[in-house]
C-alpha positions as CSV (number, residue, x, y, z in Angstrom):
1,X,19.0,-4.6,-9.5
2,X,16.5,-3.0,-6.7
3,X,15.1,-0.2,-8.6
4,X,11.6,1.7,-7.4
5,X,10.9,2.5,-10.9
6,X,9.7,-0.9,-11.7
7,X,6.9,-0.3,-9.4
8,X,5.8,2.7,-10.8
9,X,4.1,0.8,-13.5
10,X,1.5,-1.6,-11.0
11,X,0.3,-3.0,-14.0
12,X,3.6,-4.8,-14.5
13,X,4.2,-5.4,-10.5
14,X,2.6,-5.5,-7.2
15,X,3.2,-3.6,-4.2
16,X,5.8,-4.4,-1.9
17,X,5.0,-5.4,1.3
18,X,8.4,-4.0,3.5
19,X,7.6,-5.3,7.3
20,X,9.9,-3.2,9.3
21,X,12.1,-4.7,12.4
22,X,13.0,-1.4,13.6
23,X,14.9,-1.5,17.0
24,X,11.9,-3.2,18.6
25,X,14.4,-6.1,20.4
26,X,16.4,-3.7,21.5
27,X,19.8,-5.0,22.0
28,X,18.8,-8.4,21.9
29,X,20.2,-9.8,18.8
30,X,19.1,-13.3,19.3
31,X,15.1,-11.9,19.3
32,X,16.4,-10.1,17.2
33,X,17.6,-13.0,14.6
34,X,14.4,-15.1,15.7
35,X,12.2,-12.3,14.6
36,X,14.1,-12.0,11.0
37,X,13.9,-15.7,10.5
38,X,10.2,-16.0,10.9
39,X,9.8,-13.6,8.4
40,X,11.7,-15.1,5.6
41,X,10.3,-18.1,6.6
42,X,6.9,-16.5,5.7
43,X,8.0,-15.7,2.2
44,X,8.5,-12.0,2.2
45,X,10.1,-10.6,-0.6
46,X,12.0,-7.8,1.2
47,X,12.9,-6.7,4.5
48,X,13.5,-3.2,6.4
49,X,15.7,-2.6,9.1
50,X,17.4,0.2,10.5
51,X,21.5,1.2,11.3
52,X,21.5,2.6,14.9
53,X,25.3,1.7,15.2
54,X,26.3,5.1,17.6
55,X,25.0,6.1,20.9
56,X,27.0,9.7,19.7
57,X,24.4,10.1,17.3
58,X,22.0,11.8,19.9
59,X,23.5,14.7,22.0
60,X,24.1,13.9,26.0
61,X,21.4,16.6,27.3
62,X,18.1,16.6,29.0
63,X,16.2,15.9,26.3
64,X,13.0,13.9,26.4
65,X,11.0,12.0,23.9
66,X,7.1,10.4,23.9
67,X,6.0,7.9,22.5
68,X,2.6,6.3,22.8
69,X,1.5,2.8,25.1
70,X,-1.9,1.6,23.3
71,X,-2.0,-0.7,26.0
72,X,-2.4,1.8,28.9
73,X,-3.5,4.5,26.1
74,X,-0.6,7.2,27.6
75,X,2.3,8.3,26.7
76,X,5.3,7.6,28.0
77,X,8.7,9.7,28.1
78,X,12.1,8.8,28.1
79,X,15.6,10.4,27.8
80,X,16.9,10.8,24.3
81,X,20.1,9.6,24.4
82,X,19.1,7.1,27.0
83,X,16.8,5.4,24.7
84,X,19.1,5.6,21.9
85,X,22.0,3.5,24.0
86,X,19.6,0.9,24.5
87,X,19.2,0.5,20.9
88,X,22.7,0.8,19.4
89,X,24.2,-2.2,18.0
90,X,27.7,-3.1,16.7
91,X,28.1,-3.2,12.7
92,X,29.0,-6.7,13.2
93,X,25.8,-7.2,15.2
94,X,23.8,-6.1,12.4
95,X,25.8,-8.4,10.1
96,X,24.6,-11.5,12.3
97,X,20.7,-10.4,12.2
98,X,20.5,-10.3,8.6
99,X,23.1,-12.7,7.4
100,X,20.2,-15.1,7.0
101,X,17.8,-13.0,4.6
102,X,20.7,-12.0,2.9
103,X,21.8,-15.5,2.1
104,X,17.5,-16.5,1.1
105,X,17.9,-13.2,-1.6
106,X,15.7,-10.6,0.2
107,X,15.7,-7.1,-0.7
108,X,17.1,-5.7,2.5
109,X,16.3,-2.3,2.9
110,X,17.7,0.4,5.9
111,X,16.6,2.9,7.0
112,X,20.5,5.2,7.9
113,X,21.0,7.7,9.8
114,X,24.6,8.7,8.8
115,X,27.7,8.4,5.9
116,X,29.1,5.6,7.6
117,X,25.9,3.5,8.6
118,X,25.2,4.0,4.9
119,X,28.5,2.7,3.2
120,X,28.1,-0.4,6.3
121,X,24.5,-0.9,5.1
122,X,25.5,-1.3,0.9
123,X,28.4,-3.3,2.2
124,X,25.9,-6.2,3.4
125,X,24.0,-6.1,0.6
126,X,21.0,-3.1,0.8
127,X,19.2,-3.0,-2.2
128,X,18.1,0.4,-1.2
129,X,18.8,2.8,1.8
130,X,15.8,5.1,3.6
131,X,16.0,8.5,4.5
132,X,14.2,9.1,7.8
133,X,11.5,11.7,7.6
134,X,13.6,13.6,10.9
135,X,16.4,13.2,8.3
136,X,14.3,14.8,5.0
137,X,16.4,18.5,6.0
138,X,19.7,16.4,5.9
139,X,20.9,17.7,2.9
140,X,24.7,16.0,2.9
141,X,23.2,13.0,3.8
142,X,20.6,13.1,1.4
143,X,23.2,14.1,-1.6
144,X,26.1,11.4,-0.5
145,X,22.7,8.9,-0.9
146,X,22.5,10.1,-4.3
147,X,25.5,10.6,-5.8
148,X,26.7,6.7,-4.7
149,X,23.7,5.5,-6.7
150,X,21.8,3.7,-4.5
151,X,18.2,3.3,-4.5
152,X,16.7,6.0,-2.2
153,X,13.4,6.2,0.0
154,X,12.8,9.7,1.4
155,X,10.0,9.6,4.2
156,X,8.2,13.3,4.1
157,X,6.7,12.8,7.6
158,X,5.8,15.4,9.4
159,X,7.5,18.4,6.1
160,X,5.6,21.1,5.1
161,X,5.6,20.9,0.9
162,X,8.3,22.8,-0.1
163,X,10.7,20.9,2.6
164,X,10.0,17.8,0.2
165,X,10.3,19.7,-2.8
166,X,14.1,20.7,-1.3
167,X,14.8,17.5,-0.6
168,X,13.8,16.1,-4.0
169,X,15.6,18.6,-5.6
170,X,18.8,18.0,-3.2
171,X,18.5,14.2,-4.3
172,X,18.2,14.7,-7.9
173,X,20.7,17.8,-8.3
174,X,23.1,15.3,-6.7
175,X,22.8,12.4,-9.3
176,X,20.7,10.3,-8.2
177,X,17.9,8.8,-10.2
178,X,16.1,5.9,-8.7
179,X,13.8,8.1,-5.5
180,X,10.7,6.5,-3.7
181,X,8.4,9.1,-1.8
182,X,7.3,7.4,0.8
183,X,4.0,9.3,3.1
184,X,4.1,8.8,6.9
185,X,1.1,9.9,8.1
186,X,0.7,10.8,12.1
187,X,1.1,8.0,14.7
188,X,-1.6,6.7,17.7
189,X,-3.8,8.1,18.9
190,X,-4.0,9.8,14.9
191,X,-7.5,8.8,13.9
192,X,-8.1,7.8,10.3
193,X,-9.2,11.5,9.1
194,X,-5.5,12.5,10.0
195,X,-4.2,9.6,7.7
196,X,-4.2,11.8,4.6
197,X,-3.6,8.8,2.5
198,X,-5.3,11.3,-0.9
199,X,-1.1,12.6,-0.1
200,X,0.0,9.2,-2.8
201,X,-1.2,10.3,-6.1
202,X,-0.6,13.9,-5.5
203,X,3.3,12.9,-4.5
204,X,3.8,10.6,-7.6
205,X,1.8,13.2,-9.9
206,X,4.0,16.4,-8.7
207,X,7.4,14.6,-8.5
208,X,7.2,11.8,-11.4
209,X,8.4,9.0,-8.7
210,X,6.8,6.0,-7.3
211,X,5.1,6.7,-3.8
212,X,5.0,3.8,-0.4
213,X,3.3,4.4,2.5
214,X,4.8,4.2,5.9
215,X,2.1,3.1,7.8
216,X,1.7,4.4,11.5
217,X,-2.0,3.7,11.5
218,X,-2.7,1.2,14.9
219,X,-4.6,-1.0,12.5
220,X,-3.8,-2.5,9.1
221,X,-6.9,-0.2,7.2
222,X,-5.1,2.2,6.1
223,X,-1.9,-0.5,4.4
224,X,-4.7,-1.8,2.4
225,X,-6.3,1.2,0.9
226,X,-2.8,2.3,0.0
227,X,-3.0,-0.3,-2.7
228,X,-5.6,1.1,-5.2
229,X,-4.2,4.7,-4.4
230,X,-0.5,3.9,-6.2
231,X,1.3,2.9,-2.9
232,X,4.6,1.0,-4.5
233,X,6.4,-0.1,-1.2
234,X,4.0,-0.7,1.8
235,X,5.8,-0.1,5.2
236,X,5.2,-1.5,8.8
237,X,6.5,-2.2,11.5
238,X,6.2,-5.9,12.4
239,X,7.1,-7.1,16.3
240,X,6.5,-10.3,18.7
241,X,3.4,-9.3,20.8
242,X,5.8,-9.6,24.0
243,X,7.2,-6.3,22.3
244,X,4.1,-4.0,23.2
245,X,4.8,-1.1,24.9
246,X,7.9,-0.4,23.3
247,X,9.0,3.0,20.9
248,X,6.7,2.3,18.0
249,X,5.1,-0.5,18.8
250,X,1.5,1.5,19.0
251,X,1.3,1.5,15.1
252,X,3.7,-1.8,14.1
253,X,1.8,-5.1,14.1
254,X,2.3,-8.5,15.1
255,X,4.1,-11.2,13.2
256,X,1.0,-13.5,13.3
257,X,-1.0,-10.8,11.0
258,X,1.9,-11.0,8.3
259,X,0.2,-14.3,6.1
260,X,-2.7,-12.6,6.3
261,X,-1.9,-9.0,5.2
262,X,0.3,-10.8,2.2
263,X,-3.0,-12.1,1.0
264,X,-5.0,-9.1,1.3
265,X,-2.3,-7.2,-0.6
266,X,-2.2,-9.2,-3.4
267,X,-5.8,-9.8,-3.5
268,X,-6.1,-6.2,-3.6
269,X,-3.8,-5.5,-6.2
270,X,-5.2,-7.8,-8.5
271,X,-8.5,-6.3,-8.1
272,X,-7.6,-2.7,-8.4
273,X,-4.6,-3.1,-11.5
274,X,-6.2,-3.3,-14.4
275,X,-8.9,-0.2,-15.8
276,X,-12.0,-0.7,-17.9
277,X,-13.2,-4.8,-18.1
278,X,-13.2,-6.2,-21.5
279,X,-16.8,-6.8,-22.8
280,X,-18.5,-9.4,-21.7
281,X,-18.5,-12.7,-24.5
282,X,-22.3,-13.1,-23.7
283,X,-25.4,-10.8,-22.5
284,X,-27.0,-11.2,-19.2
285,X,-29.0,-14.1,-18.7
286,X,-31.6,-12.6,-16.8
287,X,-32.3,-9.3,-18.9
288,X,-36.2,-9.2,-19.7
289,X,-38.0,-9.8,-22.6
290,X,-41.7,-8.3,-24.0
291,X,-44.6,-10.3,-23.3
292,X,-48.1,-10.1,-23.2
293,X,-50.0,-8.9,-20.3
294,X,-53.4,-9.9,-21.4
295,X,-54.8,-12.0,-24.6
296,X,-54.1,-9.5,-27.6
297,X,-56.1,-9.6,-30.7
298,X,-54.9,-9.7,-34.5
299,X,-54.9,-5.7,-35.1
300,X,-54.3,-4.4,-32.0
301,X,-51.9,-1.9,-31.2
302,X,-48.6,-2.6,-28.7
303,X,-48.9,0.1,-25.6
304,X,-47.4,-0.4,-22.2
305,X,-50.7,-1.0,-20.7
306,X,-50.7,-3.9,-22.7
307,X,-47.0,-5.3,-22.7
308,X,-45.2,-6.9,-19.6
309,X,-41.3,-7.4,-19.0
310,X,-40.2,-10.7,-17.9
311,X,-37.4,-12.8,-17.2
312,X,-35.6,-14.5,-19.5
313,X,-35.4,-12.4,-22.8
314,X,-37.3,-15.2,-25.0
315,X,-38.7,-12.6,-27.0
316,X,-38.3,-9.1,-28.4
317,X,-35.4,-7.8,-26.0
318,X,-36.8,-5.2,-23.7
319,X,-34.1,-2.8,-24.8
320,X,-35.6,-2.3,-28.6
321,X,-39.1,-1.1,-26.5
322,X,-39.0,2.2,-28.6
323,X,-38.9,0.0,-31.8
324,X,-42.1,-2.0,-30.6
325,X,-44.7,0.3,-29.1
326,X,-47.3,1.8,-31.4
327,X,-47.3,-1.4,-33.5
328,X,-50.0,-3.3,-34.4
329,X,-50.2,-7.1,-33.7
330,X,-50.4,-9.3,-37.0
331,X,-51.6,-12.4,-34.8
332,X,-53.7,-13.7,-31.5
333,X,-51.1,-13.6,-28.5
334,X,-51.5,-15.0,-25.4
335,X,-51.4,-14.0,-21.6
336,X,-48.1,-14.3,-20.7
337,X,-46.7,-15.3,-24.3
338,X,-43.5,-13.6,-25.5
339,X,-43.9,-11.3,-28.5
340,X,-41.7,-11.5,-31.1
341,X,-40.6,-9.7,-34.3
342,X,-42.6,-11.7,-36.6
343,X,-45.9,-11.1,-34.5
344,X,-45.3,-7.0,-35.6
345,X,-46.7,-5.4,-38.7
Protein backbone atom coordinates (compact mmCIF):
# COMPACT_ATOMS: atom_id res chain seq x y z
CA UNK A 1 0.00 0.00 0.00
CA UNK A 2 0.78 3.86 -1.16
CA UNK A 3 0.83 5.47 2.18
CA UNK A 4 2.63 9.27 2.66
CA UNK A 5 3.48 8.38 6.07
CA UNK A 6 6.32 6.25 5.06
CA UNK A 7 7.98 9.28 3.84
CA UNK A 8 7.61 11.17 6.83
CA UNK A 9 10.61 9.41 8.17
CA UNK A 10 13.46 10.40 5.16
CA UNK A 11 15.74 8.54 7.09
CA UNK A 12 13.98 5.36 6.05
CA UNK A 13 13.00 6.76 2.39
CA UNK A 14 13.79 9.25 -0.26
CA UNK A 15 11.68 11.78 -1.81
CA UNK A 16 9.50 11.04 -4.48
CA UNK A 17 10.09 12.46 -7.53
CA UNK A 18 6.07 12.85 -9.07
CA UNK A 19 6.64 14.36 -12.83
CA UNK A 20 3.26 15.59 -13.67
CA UNK A 21 1.61 15.00 -17.31
CA UNK A 22 -1.11 17.45 -16.68
CA UNK A 23 -3.25 18.08 -19.77
CA UNK A 24 -0.22 19.34 -21.69
CA UNK A 25 -1.25 17.01 -25.07
CA UNK A 26 -4.39 18.21 -24.93
CA UNK A 27 -6.65 15.75 -26.45
CA UNK A 28 -4.05 13.95 -28.07
CA UNK A 29 -3.86 10.66 -26.51
CA UNK A 30 -1.27 9.19 -28.69
CA UNK A 31 1.33 12.19 -27.33
CA UNK A 32 -0.27 11.64 -24.81
CA UNK A 33 0.68 7.71 -24.33
CA UNK A 34 4.20 8.54 -26.00
CA UNK A 35 4.90 11.06 -23.29
CA UNK A 36 3.90 8.33 -20.41
CA UNK A 37 6.02 5.63 -21.94
CA UNK A 38 9.13 7.61 -21.99
CA UNK A 39 8.82 8.17 -18.58
CA UNK A 40 8.51 4.69 -17.21
CA UNK A 41 11.01 3.96 -19.48
CA UNK A 42 13.23 6.37 -17.43
CA UNK A 43 12.52 4.48 -14.28
CA UNK A 44 10.26 6.73 -12.34
CA UNK A 45 8.74 5.32 -9.50
CA UNK A 46 5.39 7.14 -9.71
CA UNK A 47 3.45 9.14 -12.00
CA UNK A 48 0.81 12.11 -11.73
CA UNK A 49 -1.87 12.79 -13.97
CA UNK A 50 -5.02 14.57 -13.84
CA UNK A 51 -9.08 13.49 -14.41
CA UNK A 52 -10.56 16.28 -16.66
CA UNK A 53 -13.36 13.84 -17.95
CA UNK A 54 -16.34 16.81 -18.25
CA UNK A 55 -16.40 19.88 -20.29
CA UNK A 56 -19.60 20.67 -17.60
CA UNK A 57 -17.16 21.02 -15.03
CA UNK A 58 -16.57 24.81 -15.90
CA UNK A 59 -19.68 27.07 -16.36
CA UNK A 60 -20.61 28.29 -20.14
CA UNK A 61 -19.95 32.24 -19.43
CA UNK A 62 -17.52 34.85 -20.39
CA UNK A 63 -15.01 33.94 -18.28
CA UNK A 64 -11.31 34.34 -18.99
CA UNK A 65 -8.24 32.83 -17.71
CA UNK A 66 -4.11 33.80 -18.01
CA UNK A 67 -1.60 32.01 -18.13
CA UNK A 68 2.01 32.78 -18.76
CA UNK A 69 4.17 32.24 -22.43
CA UNK A 70 8.03 32.29 -21.10
CA UNK A 71 8.79 32.22 -24.64
CA UNK A 72 7.28 35.67 -25.59
CA UNK A 73 7.39 36.54 -21.69
CA UNK A 74 3.31 37.62 -21.87
CA UNK A 75 0.46 36.38 -20.85
CA UNK A 76 -1.98 35.06 -22.75
CA UNK A 77 -5.96 34.69 -22.13
CA UNK A 78 -8.29 32.25 -23.06
CA UNK A 79 -11.99 31.39 -22.43
CA UNK A 80 -12.66 29.12 -19.45
CA UNK A 81 -14.72 26.70 -20.60
CA UNK A 82 -13.09 26.91 -24.02
CA UNK A 83 -9.86 25.70 -22.71
CA UNK A 84 -11.37 23.14 -20.57
CA UNK A 85 -13.21 21.40 -23.86
CA UNK A 86 -9.92 21.17 -25.37
CA UNK A 87 -8.67 19.22 -22.55
CA UNK A 88 -11.48 16.84 -21.60
CA UNK A 89 -10.95 13.26 -22.21
CA UNK A 90 -13.21 10.14 -22.06
CA UNK A 91 -12.67 7.79 -18.91
CA UNK A 92 -11.77 5.26 -21.33
CA UNK A 93 -9.25 7.63 -22.79
CA UNK A 94 -7.56 7.87 -19.64
CA UNK A 95 -7.59 4.10 -19.24
CA UNK A 96 -5.50 3.76 -22.57
CA UNK A 97 -2.77 6.54 -21.43
CA UNK A 98 -1.90 4.89 -18.29
CA UNK A 99 -2.60 1.24 -18.94
CA UNK A 100 1.05 0.91 -19.55
CA UNK A 101 2.52 2.38 -16.07
CA UNK A 102 -0.13 0.65 -14.48
CA UNK A 103 0.85 -2.71 -15.91
CA UNK A 104 5.22 -1.62 -15.03
CA UNK A 105 3.71 -1.02 -11.06
CA UNK A 106 3.87 2.78 -10.90
CA UNK A 107 2.31 4.66 -8.25
CA UNK A 108 -0.20 6.58 -10.31
CA UNK A 109 -1.29 9.47 -8.74
CA UNK A 110 -4.38 12.09 -9.91
CA UNK A 111 -4.94 14.94 -9.36
CA UNK A 112 -9.68 14.94 -9.38
CA UNK A 113 -11.69 17.39 -9.66
CA UNK A 114 -14.99 15.56 -8.72
CA UNK A 115 -16.92 12.23 -6.96
CA UNK A 116 -17.01 10.45 -10.02
CA UNK A 117 -13.43 11.32 -11.55
CA UNK A 118 -12.40 10.05 -8.17
CA UNK A 119 -14.19 6.57 -7.88
CA UNK A 120 -12.86 6.32 -12.02
CA UNK A 121 -9.38 7.28 -10.87
CA UNK A 122 -9.12 4.28 -7.73
CA UNK A 123 -10.86 2.04 -10.31
CA UNK A 124 -7.57 2.06 -12.47
CA UNK A 125 -5.38 1.64 -9.85
CA UNK A 126 -4.47 5.31 -8.04
CA UNK A 127 -2.40 4.76 -5.22
CA UNK A 128 -3.37 8.21 -4.13
CA UNK A 129 -5.79 11.04 -5.31
CA UNK A 130 -4.76 15.08 -5.19
CA UNK A 131 -6.84 17.69 -4.19
CA UNK A 132 -6.27 20.78 -6.35
CA UNK A 133 -5.28 23.91 -4.39
CA UNK A 134 -8.67 25.77 -6.41
CA UNK A 135 -10.25 22.67 -4.79
CA UNK A 136 -8.68 23.07 -0.92
CA UNK A 137 -12.52 25.02 -0.05
CA UNK A 138 -14.20 21.84 -1.51
CA UNK A 139 -15.35 20.50 1.50
CA UNK A 140 -17.60 17.35 0.08
CA UNK A 141 -15.02 16.59 -2.15
CA UNK A 142 -12.43 16.80 0.29
CA UNK A 143 -14.52 14.55 2.99
CA UNK A 144 -15.79 11.74 0.26
CA UNK A 145 -11.62 11.69 -0.34
CA UNK A 146 -11.37 10.81 3.22
CA UNK A 147 -13.90 8.75 4.28
CA UNK A 148 -13.16 6.13 1.07
CA UNK A 149 -9.57 5.80 2.48
CA UNK A 150 -7.52 6.74 0.00
CA UNK A 151 -4.26 8.38 0.17
CA UNK A 152 -4.89 12.20 -0.05
CA UNK A 153 -2.59 15.24 -1.35
CA UNK A 154 -4.17 18.54 -0.53
CA UNK A 155 -2.31 21.49 -2.48
CA UNK A 156 -2.61 24.87 -0.16
CA UNK A 157 -1.82 27.10 -3.15
CA UNK A 158 -2.71 30.34 -3.14
CA UNK A 159 -5.01 29.73 0.99
CA UNK A 160 -4.56 31.93 3.54
CA UNK A 161 -3.63 29.63 6.97
CA UNK A 162 -6.68 29.03 8.44
CA UNK A 163 -8.25 27.88 4.85
CA UNK A 164 -5.65 24.88 5.20
CA UNK A 165 -6.24 24.41 8.76
CA UNK A 166 -10.34 23.91 7.52
CA UNK A 167 -9.37 21.70 5.09
CA UNK A 168 -7.13 19.54 7.28
CA UNK A 169 -9.65 19.40 9.78
CA UNK A 170 -12.53 18.61 6.99
CA UNK A 171 -10.15 15.63 5.92
CA UNK A 172 -9.43 14.29 9.21
CA UNK A 173 -13.05 14.82 10.91
CA UNK A 174 -14.05 12.74 7.93
CA UNK A 175 -11.85 9.55 8.55
CA UNK A 176 -9.24 9.83 6.81
CA UNK A 177 -5.76 9.22 7.98
CA UNK A 178 -3.01 9.02 5.43
CA UNK A 179 -2.78 13.39 4.22
CA UNK A 180 0.27 14.88 2.31
CA UNK A 181 0.52 18.85 2.40
CA UNK A 182 1.77 19.68 -0.53
CA UNK A 183 3.11 23.82 -0.91
CA UNK A 184 2.57 25.46 -4.41
CA UNK A 185 4.26 28.38 -4.44
CA UNK A 186 3.41 31.29 -7.20
CA UNK A 187 3.95 30.47 -10.92
CA UNK A 188 6.24 32.62 -13.73
CA UNK A 189 7.20 35.32 -13.72
CA UNK A 190 7.24 34.52 -9.47
CA UNK A 191 10.94 35.18 -8.69
CA UNK A 192 12.68 32.97 -6.19
CA UNK A 193 11.94 35.35 -2.99
CA UNK A 194 8.12 34.61 -3.70
CA UNK A 195 8.93 30.70 -3.53
CA UNK A 196 8.45 30.65 0.24
CA UNK A 197 9.91 27.12 0.29
CA UNK A 198 10.70 27.93 4.65
CA UNK A 199 6.36 27.04 4.17
CA UNK A 200 7.72 22.78 4.44
CA UNK A 201 8.78 22.46 7.96
CA UNK A 202 6.40 24.83 9.29
CA UNK A 203 3.34 22.60 7.41
CA UNK A 204 4.72 19.23 8.66
CA UNK A 205 5.58 20.81 12.25
CA UNK A 206 1.78 22.45 12.71
CA UNK A 207 -0.20 19.56 11.08
CA UNK A 208 1.98 16.28 12.00
CA UNK A 209 1.88 15.17 8.14
CA UNK A 210 4.46 14.74 5.56
CA UNK A 211 4.81 17.90 3.21
CA UNK A 212 5.75 17.85 -1.15
CA UNK A 213 6.27 20.58 -3.01
CA UNK A 214 4.48 21.43 -6.17
CA UNK A 215 6.94 23.15 -7.97
CA UNK A 216 5.86 26.11 -10.26
CA UNK A 217 9.39 27.62 -10.18
CA UNK A 218 10.50 28.05 -14.24
CA UNK A 219 13.71 26.26 -13.20
CA UNK A 220 14.48 23.14 -11.30
CA UNK A 221 16.27 25.31 -8.03
CA UNK A 222 13.76 25.39 -6.05
CA UNK A 223 12.77 21.01 -6.60
CA UNK A 224 16.19 20.60 -5.28
CA UNK A 225 16.28 22.66 -2.18
CA UNK A 226 12.99 21.07 -1.28
CA UNK A 227 14.99 18.03 -0.43
CA UNK A 228 16.94 18.99 2.72
CA UNK A 229 13.81 21.13 3.91
CA UNK A 230 11.49 17.74 4.40
CA UNK A 231 9.76 17.77 0.92
CA UNK A 232 8.28 14.00 0.78
CA UNK A 233 6.70 13.96 -2.79
CA UNK A 234 8.44 16.44 -5.31
CA UNK A 235 5.98 17.63 -8.02
CA UNK A 236 6.45 18.89 -11.72
CA UNK A 237 5.16 19.13 -14.51
CA UNK A 238 7.10 17.28 -17.20
CA UNK A 239 6.28 18.06 -21.20
CA UNK A 240 7.88 17.50 -24.87
CA UNK A 241 9.56 20.83 -25.66
CA UNK A 242 7.04 21.06 -28.80
CA UNK A 243 4.57 21.68 -25.75
CA UNK A 244 5.86 25.36 -24.83
CA UNK A 245 3.47 27.82 -24.83
CA UNK A 246 0.84 25.84 -23.53
CA UNK A 247 -1.37 26.19 -19.80
CA UNK A 248 1.49 25.50 -17.44
CA UNK A 249 4.09 24.91 -19.48
CA UNK A 250 6.08 28.21 -17.99
CA UNK A 251 6.97 26.26 -14.84
CA UNK A 252 6.86 22.30 -16.04
CA UNK A 253 10.09 21.06 -17.58
CA UNK A 254 11.23 19.03 -20.32
CA UNK A 255 11.41 15.29 -20.48
CA UNK A 256 15.19 15.37 -21.35
CA UNK A 257 15.99 17.09 -17.78
CA UNK A 258 14.13 14.00 -16.01
CA UNK A 259 17.66 11.47 -15.72
CA UNK A 260 19.16 14.31 -14.60
CA UNK A 261 16.92 15.71 -11.79
CA UNK A 262 16.51 11.80 -10.60
CA UNK A 263 20.28 12.01 -9.88
CA UNK A 264 20.31 15.26 -8.18
CA UNK A 265 17.46 14.09 -6.04
CA UNK A 266 18.95 11.30 -4.78
CA UNK A 267 22.28 12.72 -4.54
CA UNK A 268 20.78 15.20 -2.41
CA UNK A 269 18.94 13.14 -0.22
CA UNK A 270 21.77 11.15 0.63
CA UNK A 271 23.66 14.07 1.56
CA UNK A 272 21.22 15.85 3.58
CA UNK A 273 19.49 12.39 5.54
CA UNK A 274 21.48 11.62 8.15
CA UNK A 275 22.42 14.35 11.33
CA UNK A 276 25.75 14.56 13.18
CA UNK A 277 28.79 12.30 11.32
CA UNK A 278 30.21 9.67 13.37
CA UNK A 279 33.78 10.45 14.59
CA UNK A 280 36.35 10.14 12.47
CA UNK A 281 38.52 6.49 13.05
CA UNK A 282 41.76 8.57 12.67
CA UNK A 283 43.03 12.40 13.37
CA UNK A 284 43.85 14.66 10.59
CA UNK A 285 46.90 14.03 8.84
CA UNK A 286 47.97 17.42 8.39
CA UNK A 287 47.28 18.91 12.06
CA UNK A 288 50.74 20.58 13.27
CA UNK A 289 53.12 19.61 15.63
CA UNK A 290 55.73 21.82 18.09
CA UNK A 291 59.03 22.40 16.76
CA UNK A 292 61.84 24.43 17.28
CA UNK A 293 62.25 27.72 15.74
CA UNK A 294 65.86 28.24 16.62
CA UNK A 295 68.68 25.96 18.30
CA UNK A 296 67.49 25.68 22.04
CA UNK A 297 69.77 25.07 24.88
CA UNK A 298 69.61 22.36 27.76
CA UNK A 299 67.67 24.79 30.48
CA UNK A 300 65.86 26.90 28.51
CA UNK A 301 62.47 27.79 28.87
CA UNK A 302 59.52 26.86 25.96
CA UNK A 303 57.81 30.42 24.84
CA UNK A 304 56.15 31.11 21.66
CA UNK A 305 59.00 33.23 20.46
CA UNK A 306 60.79 30.23 20.57
CA UNK A 307 58.34 27.32 19.36
CA UNK A 308 57.04 26.93 15.68
CA UNK A 309 53.98 24.85 14.39
CA UNK A 310 54.44 22.61 11.55
CA UNK A 311 52.99 20.13 9.43
CA UNK A 312 52.85 16.86 10.19
CA UNK A 313 52.25 16.42 14.04
CA UNK A 314 55.72 14.39 14.60
CA UNK A 315 55.94 15.78 17.85
CA UNK A 316 54.18 17.23 20.84
CA UNK A 317 50.51 17.87 19.17
CA UNK A 318 49.97 21.49 18.87
CA UNK A 319 46.71 21.11 20.74
CA UNK A 320 48.43 20.35 24.32
CA UNK A 321 50.38 24.00 23.68
CA UNK A 322 49.01 25.10 27.18
CA UNK A 323 50.68 21.88 28.64
CA UNK A 324 54.19 22.83 27.04
CA UNK A 325 54.87 26.55 27.32
CA UNK A 326 56.76 27.77 30.47
CA UNK A 327 58.80 24.47 30.43
CA UNK A 328 62.19 24.19 30.50
CA UNK A 329 64.19 22.06 27.96
CA UNK A 330 66.06 18.95 29.48
CA UNK A 331 68.21 18.66 26.13
CA UNK A 332 69.98 20.62 23.00
CA UNK A 333 67.19 20.92 20.21
CA UNK A 334 67.57 21.79 16.89
CA UNK A 335 66.28 24.38 14.33
CA UNK A 336 63.50 22.96 12.96
CA UNK A 337 63.52 19.60 15.16
CA UNK A 338 60.17 18.42 16.62
CA UNK A 339 59.97 18.70 20.53
CA UNK A 340 58.73 16.02 22.22
CA UNK A 341 57.52 14.95 25.72
CA UNK A 342 60.69 13.49 26.80
CA UNK A 343 62.67 16.70 25.89
CA UNK A 344 60.40 18.58 28.87
CA UNK A 345 61.32 18.77 32.58
Amino acid sequence: MFEFRDYQDLRRASPIFLPEVGTFFNQDKFLAQKLVSSLVNMGIQALKGEILHSAEMALDVEFETAYYDKQTKKFKTENYRQLIERKVLTFEEYETIFAFPREQGLKLVFSVYDIEGADFARSIGAKALKVASSNLVHQPLIQYLAQSGVPTIIDTGKAQFFEIARAVDWFRSAGGRDLLLEHSPLAPPAPPSEQYLSMLPILQKTFNCPVGLSDHYEGNEMLLAAVPLGASILEKGVMFDSMQGEQDSAHAMTIEEVPQVLKQIEAISEATKYGMRPAPKATHAARMGVAAKYDLQPGEELTLDKAQFAWPALGIPVEHWELVVGRKLRQEVKMGQPIEWHMLD
